[in-house]
Steps between C-alpha positions, in 0.01 A plus 500: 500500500440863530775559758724315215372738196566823727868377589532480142357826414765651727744374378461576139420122390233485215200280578292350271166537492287189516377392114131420462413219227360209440705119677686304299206251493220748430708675179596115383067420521457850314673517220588110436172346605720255710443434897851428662428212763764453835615120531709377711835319329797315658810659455879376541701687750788461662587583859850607625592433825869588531782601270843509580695795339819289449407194317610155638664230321349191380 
């Protein structure tokens, strides 16, 4: 990481500086008074397996 911020320095890239704080979860507890809970839920997805550019017809 510190090979990656110097090759950035050289080249005149800005970095930005890590931001101190409070997690999502901690602020949410703090100032809501409400404890955020990870659960698992079933999504729908779809997979693609191939696509032809030029479509076929029926």
């Amino acid at each position: 990481m510190a090979a990656a911020q110097a090759a950035a320095k050289q080249a005149g890239e800005a970095i930005a500086e890590p931001v101190e704080g409070l997690a999502i979860e901690d602020a949410v507890r703090k100032e809501l008074g409400v404890r955020l809970e990870k659960q698992p839920l079933p999504l729908p997805f779809l997979i693609l397996d191939h696509i032809d550019e030029t479509p076929t017809e029926n």
